[in-house]
PyMOL Python script that loads the backbone (N, CA, C, O; Angstrom):
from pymol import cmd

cmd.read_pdbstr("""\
ATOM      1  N   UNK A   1     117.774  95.084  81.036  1.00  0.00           N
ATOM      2  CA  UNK A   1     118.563  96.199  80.554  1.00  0.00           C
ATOM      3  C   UNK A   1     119.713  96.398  81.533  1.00  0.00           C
ATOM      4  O   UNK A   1     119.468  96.354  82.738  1.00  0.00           O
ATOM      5  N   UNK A   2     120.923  96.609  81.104  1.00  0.00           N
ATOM      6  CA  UNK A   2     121.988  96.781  81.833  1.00  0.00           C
ATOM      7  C   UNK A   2     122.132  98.559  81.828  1.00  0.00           C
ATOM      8  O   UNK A   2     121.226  99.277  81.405  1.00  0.00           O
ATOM      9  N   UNK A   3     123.205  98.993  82.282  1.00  0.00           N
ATOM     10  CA  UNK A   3     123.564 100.429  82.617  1.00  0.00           C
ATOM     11  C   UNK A   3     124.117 100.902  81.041  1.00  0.00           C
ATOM     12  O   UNK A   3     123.774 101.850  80.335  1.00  0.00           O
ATOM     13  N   UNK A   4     124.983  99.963  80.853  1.00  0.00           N
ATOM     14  CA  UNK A   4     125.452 100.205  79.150  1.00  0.00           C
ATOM     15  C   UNK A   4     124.125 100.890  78.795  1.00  0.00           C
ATOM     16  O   UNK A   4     123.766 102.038  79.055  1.00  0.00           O
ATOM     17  N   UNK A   5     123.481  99.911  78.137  1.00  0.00           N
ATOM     18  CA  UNK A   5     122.108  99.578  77.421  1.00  0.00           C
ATOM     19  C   UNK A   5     121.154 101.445  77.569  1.00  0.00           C
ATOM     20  O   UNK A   5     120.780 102.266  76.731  1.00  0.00           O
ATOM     21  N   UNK A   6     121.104 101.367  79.341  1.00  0.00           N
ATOM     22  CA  UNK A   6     120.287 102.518  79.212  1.00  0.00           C
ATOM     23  C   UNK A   6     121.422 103.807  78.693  1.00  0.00           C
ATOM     24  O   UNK A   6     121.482 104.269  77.554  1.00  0.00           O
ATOM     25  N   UNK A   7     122.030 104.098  79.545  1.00  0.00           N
ATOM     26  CA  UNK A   7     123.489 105.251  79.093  1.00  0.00           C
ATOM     27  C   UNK A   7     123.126 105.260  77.931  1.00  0.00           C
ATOM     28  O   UNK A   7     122.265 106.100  77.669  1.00  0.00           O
ATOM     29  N   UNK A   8     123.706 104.188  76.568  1.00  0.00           N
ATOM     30  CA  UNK A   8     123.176 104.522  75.480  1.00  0.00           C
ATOM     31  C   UNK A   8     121.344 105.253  74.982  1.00  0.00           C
ATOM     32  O   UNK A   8     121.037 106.421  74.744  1.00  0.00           O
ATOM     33  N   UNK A   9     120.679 104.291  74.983  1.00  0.00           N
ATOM     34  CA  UNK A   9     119.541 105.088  74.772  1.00  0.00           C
ATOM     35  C   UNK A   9     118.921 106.212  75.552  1.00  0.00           C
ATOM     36  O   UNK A   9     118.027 106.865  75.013  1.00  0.00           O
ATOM     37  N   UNK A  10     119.426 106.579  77.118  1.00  0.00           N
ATOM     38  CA  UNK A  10     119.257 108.064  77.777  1.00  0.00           C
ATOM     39  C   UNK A  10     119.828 109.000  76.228  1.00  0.00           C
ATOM     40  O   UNK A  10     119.142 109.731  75.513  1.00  0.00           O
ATOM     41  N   UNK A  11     121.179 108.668  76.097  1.00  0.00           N
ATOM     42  CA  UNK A  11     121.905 109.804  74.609  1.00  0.00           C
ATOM     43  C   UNK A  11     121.364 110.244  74.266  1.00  0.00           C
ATOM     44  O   UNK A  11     121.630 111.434  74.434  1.00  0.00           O
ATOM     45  N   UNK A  12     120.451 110.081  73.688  1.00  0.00           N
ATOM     46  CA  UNK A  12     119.591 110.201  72.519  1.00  0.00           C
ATOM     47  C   UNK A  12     118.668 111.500  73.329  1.00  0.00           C
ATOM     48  O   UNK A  12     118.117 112.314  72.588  1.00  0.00           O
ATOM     49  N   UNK A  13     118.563 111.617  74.413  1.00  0.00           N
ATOM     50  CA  UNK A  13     116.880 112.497  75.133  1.00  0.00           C
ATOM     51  C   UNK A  13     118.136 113.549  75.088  1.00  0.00           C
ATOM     52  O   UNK A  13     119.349 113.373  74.976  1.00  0.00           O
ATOM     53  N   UNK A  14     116.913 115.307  75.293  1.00  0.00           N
ATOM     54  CA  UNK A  14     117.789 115.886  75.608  1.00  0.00           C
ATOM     55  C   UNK A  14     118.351 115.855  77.354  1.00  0.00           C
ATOM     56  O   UNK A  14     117.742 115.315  78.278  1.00  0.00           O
ATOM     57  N   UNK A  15     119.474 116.488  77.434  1.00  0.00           N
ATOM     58  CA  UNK A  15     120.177 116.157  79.027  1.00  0.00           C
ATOM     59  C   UNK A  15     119.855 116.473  79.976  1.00  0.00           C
ATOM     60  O   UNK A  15     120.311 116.117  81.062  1.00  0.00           O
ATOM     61  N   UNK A  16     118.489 117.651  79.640  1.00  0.00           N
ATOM     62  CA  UNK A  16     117.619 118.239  80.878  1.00  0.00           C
ATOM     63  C   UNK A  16     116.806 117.919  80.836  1.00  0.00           C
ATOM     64  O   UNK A  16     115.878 118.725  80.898  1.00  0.00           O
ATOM     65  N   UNK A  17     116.575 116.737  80.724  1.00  0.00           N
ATOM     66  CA  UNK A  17     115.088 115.901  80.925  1.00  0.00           C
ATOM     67  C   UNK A  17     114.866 115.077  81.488  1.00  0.00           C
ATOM     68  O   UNK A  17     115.467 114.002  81.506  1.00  0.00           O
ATOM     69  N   UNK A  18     113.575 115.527  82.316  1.00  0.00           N
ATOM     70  CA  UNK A  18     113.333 114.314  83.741  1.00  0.00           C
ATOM     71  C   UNK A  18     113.145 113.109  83.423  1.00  0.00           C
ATOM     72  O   UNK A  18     112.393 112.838  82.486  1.00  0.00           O
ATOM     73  N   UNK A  19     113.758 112.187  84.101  1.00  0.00           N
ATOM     74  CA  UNK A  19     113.864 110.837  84.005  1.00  0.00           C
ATOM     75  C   UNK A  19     112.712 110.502  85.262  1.00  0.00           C
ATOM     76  O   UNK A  19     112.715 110.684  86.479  1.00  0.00           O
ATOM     77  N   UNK A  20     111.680 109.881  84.227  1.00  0.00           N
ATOM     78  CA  UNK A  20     110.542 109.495  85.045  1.00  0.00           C
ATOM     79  C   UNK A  20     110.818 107.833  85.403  1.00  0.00           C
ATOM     80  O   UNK A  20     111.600 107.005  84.936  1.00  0.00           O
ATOM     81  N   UNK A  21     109.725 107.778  86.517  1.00  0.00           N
ATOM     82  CA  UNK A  21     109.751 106.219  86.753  1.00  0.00           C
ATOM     83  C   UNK A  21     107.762 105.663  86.228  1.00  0.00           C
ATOM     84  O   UNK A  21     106.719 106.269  86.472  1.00  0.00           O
ATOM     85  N   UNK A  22     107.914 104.712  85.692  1.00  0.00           N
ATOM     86  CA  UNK A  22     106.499 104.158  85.656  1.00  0.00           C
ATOM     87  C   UNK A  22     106.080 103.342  86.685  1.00  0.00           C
ATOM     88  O   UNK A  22     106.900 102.424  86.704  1.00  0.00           O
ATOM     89  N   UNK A  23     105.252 103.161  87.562  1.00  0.00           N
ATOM     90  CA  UNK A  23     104.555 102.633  88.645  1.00  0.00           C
ATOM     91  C   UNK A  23     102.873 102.234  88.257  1.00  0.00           C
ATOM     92  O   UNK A  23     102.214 102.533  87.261  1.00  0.00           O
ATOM     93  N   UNK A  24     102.439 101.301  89.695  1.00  0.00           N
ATOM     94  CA  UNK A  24     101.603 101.006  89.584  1.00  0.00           C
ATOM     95  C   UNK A  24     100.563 102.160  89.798  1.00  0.00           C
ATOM     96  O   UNK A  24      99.349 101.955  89.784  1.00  0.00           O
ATOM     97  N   UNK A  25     101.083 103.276  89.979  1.00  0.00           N
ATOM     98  CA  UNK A  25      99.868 104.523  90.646  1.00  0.00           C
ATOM     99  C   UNK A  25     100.510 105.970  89.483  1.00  0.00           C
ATOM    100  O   UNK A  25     100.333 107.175  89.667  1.00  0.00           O
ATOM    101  N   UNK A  26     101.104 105.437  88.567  1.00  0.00           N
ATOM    102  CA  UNK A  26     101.382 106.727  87.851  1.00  0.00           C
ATOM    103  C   UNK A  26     102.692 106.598  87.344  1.00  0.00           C
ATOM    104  O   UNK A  26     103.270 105.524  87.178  1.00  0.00           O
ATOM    105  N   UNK A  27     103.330 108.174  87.005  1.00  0.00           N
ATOM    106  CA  UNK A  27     104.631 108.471  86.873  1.00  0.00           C
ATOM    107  C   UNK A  27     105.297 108.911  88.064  1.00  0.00           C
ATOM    108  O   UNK A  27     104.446 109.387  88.816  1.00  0.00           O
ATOM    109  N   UNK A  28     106.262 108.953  88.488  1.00  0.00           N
ATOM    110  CA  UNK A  28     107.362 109.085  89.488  1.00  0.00           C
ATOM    111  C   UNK A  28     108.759 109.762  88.876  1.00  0.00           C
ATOM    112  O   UNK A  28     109.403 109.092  88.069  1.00  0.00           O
ATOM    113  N   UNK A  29     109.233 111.105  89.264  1.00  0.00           N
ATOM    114  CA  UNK A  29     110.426 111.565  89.224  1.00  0.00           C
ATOM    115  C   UNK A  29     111.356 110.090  89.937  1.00  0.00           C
ATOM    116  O   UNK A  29     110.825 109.257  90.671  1.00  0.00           O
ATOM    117  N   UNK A  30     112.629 110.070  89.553  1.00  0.00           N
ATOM    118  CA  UNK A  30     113.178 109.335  90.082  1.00  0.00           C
ATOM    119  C   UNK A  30     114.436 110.595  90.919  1.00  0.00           C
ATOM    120  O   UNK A  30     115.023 111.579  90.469  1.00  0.00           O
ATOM    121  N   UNK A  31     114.422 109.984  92.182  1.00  0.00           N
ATOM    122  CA  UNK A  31     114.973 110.920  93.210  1.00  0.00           C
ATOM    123  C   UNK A  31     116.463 110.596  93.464  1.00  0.00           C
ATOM    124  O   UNK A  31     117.278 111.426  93.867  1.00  0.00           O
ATOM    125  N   UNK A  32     116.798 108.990  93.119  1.00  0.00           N
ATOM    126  CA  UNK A  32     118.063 108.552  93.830  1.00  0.00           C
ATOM    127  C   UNK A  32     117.859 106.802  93.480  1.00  0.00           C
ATOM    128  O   UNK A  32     117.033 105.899  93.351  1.00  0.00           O
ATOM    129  N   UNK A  33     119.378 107.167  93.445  1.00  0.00           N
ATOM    130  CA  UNK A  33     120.063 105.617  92.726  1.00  0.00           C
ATOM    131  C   UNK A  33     120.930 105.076  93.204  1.00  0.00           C
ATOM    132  O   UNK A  33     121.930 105.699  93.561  1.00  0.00           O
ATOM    133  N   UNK A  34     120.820 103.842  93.347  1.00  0.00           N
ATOM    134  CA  UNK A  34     121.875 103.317  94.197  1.00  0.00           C
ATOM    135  C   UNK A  34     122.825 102.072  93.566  1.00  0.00           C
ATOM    136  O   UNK A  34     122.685 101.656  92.415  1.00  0.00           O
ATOM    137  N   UNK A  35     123.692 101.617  94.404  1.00  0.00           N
ATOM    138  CA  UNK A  35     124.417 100.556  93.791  1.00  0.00           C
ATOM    139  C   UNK A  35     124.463  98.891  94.776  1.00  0.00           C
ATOM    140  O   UNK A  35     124.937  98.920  95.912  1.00  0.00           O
ATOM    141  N   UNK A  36     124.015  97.762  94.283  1.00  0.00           N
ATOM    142  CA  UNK A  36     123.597  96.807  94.842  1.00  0.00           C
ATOM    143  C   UNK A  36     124.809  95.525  94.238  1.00  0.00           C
ATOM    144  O   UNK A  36     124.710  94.874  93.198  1.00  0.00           O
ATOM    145  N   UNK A  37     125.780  95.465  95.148  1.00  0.00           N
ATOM    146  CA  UNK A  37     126.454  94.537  94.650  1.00  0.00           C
ATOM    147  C   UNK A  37     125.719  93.484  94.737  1.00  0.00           C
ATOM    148  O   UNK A  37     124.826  93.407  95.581  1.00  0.00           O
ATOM    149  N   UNK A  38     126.132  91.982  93.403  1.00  0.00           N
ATOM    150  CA  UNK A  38     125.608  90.580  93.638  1.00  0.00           C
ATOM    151  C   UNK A  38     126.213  90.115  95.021  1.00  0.00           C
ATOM    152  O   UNK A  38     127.298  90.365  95.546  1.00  0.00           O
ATOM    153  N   UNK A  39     124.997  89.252  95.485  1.00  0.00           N
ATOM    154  CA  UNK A  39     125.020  88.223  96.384  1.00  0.00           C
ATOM    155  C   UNK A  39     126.162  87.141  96.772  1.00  0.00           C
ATOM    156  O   UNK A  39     126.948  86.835  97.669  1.00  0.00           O
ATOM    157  N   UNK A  40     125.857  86.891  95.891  1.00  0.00           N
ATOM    158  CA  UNK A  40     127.086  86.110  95.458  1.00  0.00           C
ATOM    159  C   UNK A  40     127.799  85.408  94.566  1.00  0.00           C
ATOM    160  O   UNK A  40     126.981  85.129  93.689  1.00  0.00           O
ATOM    161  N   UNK A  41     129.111  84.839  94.192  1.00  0.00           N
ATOM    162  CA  UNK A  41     129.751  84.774  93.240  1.00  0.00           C
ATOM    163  C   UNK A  41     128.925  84.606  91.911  1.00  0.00           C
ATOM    164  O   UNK A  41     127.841  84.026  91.849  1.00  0.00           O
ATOM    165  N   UNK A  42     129.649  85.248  90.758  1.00  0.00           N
ATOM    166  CA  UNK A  42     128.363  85.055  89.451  1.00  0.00           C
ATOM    167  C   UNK A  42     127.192  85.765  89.255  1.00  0.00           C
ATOM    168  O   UNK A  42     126.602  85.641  88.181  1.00  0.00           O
ATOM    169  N   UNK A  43     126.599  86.764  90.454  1.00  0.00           N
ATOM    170  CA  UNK A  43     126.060  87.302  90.312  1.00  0.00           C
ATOM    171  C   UNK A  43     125.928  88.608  89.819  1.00  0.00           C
ATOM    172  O   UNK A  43     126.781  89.346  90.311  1.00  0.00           O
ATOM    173  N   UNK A  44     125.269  89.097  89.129  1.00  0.00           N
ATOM    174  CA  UNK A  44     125.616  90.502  88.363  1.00  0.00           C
ATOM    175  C   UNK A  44     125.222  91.993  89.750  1.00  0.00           C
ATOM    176  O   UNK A  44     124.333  91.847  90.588  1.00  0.00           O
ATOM    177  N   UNK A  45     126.061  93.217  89.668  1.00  0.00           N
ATOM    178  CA  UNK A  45     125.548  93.679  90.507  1.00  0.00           C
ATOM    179  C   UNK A  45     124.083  94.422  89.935  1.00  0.00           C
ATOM    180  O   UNK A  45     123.552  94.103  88.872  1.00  0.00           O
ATOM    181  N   UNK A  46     123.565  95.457  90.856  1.00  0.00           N
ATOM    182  CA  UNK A  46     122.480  95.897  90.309  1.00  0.00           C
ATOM    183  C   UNK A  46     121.800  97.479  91.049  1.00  0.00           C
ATOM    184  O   UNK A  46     121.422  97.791  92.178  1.00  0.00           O
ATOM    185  N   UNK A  47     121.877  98.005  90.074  1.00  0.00           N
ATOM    186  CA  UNK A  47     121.538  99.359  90.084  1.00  0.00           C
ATOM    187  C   UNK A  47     120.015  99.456  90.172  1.00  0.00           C
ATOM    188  O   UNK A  47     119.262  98.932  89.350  1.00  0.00           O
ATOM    189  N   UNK A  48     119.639 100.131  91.180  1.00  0.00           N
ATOM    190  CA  UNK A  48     118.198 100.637  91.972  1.00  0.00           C
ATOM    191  C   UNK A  48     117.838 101.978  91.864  1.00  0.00           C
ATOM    192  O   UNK A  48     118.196 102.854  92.650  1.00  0.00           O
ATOM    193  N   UNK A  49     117.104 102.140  90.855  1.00  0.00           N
ATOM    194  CA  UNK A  49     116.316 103.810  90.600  1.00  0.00           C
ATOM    195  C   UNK A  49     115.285 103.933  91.428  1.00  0.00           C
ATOM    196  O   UNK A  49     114.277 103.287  91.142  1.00  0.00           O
ATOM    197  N   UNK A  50     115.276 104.753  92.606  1.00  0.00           N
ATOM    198  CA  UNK A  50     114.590 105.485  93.161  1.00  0.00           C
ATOM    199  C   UNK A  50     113.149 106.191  93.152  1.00  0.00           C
ATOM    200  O   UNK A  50     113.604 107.072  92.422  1.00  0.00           O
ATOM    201  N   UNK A  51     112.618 106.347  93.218  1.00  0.00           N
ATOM    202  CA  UNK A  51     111.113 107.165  92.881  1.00  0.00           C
ATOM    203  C   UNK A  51     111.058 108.285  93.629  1.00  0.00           C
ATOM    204  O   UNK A  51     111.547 108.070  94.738  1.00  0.00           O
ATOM    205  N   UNK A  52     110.624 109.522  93.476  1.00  0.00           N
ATOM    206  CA  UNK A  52     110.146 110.755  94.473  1.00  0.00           C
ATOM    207  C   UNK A  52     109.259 110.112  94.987  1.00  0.00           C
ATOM    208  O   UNK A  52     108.665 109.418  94.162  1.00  0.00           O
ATOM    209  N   UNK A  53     108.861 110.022  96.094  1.00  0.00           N
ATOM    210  CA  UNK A  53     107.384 109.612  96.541  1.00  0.00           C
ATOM    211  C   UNK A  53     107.073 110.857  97.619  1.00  0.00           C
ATOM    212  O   UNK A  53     106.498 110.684  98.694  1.00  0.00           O
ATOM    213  N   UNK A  54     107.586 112.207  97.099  1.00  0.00           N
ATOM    214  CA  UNK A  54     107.384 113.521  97.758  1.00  0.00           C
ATOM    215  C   UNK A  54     105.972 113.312  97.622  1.00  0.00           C
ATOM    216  O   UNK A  54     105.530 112.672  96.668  1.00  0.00           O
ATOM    217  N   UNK A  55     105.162 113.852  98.588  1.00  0.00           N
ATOM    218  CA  UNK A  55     103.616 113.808  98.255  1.00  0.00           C
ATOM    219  C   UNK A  55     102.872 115.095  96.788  1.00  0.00           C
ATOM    220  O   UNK A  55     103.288 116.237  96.980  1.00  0.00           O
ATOM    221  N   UNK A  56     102.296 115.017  96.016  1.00  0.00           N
ATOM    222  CA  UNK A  56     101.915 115.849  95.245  1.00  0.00           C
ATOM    223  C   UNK A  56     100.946 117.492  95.418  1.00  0.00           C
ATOM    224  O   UNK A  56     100.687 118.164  94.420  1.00  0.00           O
TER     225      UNK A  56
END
""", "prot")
cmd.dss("prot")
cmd.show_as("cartoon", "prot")
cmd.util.cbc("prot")
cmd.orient("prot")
């Protein structure tokens, strides 16, 4: 999935709604996102969603 891809289907939720993460131990708020340029030439860059891993 690219950023397009999600942007579009996020649309659709309403705009105050938590964007969870799925993990191996549950659901996860996602806290922070980052931006990962490619390596190198040809490479696509790549966006990194975050998890809360605040303790519960």
């Amino acid at each position: 999935m690219n950023v397009r891809q999600m942007i579009e289907l996020l649309g659709a939720f309403p705009p105050d709604a938590v964007v969870m993460f799925e993990g191996e131990t549950g659901y996860d708020a996602i806290s922070g996102i980052t931006l990962e340029p490619g390596i190198q030439p040809g490479m696509p860059d790549e966006v990194i969603l975050h998890p809360d891993m605040t303790p519960d």
